[in-house]
C-alpha positions as CSV (number, residue, x, y, z in Angstrom):
1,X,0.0,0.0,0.0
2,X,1.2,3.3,-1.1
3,X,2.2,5.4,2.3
4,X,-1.3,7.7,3.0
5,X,-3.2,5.9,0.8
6,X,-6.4,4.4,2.7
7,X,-7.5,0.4,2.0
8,X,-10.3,0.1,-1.0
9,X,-12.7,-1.1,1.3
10,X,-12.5,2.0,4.1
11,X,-12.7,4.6,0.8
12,X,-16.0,2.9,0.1
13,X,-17.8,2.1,3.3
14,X,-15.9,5.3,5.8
15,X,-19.8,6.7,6.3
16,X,-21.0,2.9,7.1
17,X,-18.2,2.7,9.3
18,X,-18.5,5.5,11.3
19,X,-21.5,4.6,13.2
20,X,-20.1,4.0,17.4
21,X,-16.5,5.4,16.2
22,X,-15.0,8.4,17.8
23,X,-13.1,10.5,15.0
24,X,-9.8,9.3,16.6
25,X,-10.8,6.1,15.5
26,X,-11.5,7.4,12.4
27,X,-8.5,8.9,11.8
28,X,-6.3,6.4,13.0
29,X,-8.7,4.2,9.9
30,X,-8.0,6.9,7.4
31,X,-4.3,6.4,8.3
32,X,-4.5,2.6,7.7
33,X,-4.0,2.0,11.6
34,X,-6.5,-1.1,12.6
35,X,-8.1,-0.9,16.1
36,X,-8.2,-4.3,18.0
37,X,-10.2,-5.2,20.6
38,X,-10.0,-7.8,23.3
39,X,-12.5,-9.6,24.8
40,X,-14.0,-7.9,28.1
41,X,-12.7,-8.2,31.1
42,X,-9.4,-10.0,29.9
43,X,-6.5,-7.9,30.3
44,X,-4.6,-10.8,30.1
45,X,-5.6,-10.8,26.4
46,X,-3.5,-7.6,26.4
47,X,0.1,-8.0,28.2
48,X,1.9,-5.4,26.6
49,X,-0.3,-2.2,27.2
50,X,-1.1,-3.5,30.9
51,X,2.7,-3.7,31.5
52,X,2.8,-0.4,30.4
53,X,0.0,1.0,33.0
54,X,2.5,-0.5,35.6
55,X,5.1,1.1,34.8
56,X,3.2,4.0,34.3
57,X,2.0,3.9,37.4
58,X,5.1,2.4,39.5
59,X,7.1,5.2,37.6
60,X,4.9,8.6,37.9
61,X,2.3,7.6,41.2
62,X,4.1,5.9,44.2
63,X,4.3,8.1,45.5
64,X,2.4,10.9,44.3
65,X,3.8,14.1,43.7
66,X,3.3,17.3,45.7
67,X,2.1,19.2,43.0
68,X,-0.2,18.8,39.8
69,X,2.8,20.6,38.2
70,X,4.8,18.0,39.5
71,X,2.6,15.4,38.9
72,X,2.4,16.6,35.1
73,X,6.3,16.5,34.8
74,X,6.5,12.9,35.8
75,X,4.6,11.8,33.0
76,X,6.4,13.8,30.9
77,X,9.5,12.6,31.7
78,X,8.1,9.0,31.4
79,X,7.0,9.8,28.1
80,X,10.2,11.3,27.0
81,X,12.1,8.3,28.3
82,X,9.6,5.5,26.9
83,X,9.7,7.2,23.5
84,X,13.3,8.0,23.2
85,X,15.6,6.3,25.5
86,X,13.6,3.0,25.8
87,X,14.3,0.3,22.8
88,X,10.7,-1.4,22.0
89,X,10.3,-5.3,21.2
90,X,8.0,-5.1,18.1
91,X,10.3,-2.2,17.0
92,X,13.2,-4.5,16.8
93,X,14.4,-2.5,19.7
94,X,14.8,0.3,18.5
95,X,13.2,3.7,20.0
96,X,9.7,5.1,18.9
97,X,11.5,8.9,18.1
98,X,13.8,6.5,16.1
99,X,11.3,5.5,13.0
100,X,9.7,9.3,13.4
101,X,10.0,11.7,10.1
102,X,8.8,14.9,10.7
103,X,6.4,16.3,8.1
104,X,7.1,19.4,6.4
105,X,4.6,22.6,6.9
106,X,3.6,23.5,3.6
107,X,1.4,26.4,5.2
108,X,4.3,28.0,6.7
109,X,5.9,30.8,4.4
C-alpha cells in the first residue's frame, strides 16, 4: 500500500463505518492503523499495554507528587524516556522517536 493511501474497502464504506467510532478512530482508519479489541474483562488478552500501565503507574504515582505541576512532569518525563531512550520489542528494539519523520509545513511561508 502506497504510504497515506487508505484500503479500497474504508474509501467505500468510511460513512458505514463511522456509526459507534469516535473520530480518533476514524482517523487512526484513514491512516491505515486497525483498532483491536480484546475480549471484556481479559487484560490478560493484552500483556503489553497492561505492562505499560504499571510502569506507568510504579514510575509517575508511588508516590504521588506534591504538586499537579509536578505530577504533570512525571509523566512527561516517562514519556520522554519511553519514546526516546527506551528500545521497544516489536520495534526490533529500536526507540519510537527513532522511526519518526517529521512532516514538512507547507502552510508556513
Amino acid at each position: 500500500m502506497v504510504s497515506g493511501a487508505r484500503p479500497h474497502w474504508l474509501e467505500h464504506h468510511l460513512h458505514d463505518l463511522a456509526i459507534g467510532l469516535s473520530k480518533l478512530s476514524l482517523g487512526w482508519m484513514k491512516l491505515g492503523i486497525v483498532h483491536e479489541r480484546i475480549q471484556a474483562g481479559r487484560p490478560q488478552q493484552n500483556g503489553r499495554h497492561e505492562r505499560m500501565h504499571r510502569t506507568l503507574k510504579e514510575d509517575t504515582t508511588k508516590p504521588p507528587a506534591a504538586s499537579l505541576r509536578a505530577q504533570q512532569s512525571r509523566f512527561d518525563n516517562l514519556r520522554y524516556v519511553f519514546n526516546n531512550e527506551r528500545p521497544h520489542e516489536g520495534l526490533n528494539n529500536q526507540v519510537p522517536a527513532s522511526l519518526l519523520h517529521p512532516q514538512h509545513d507547507t502552510t508556513a511561508a
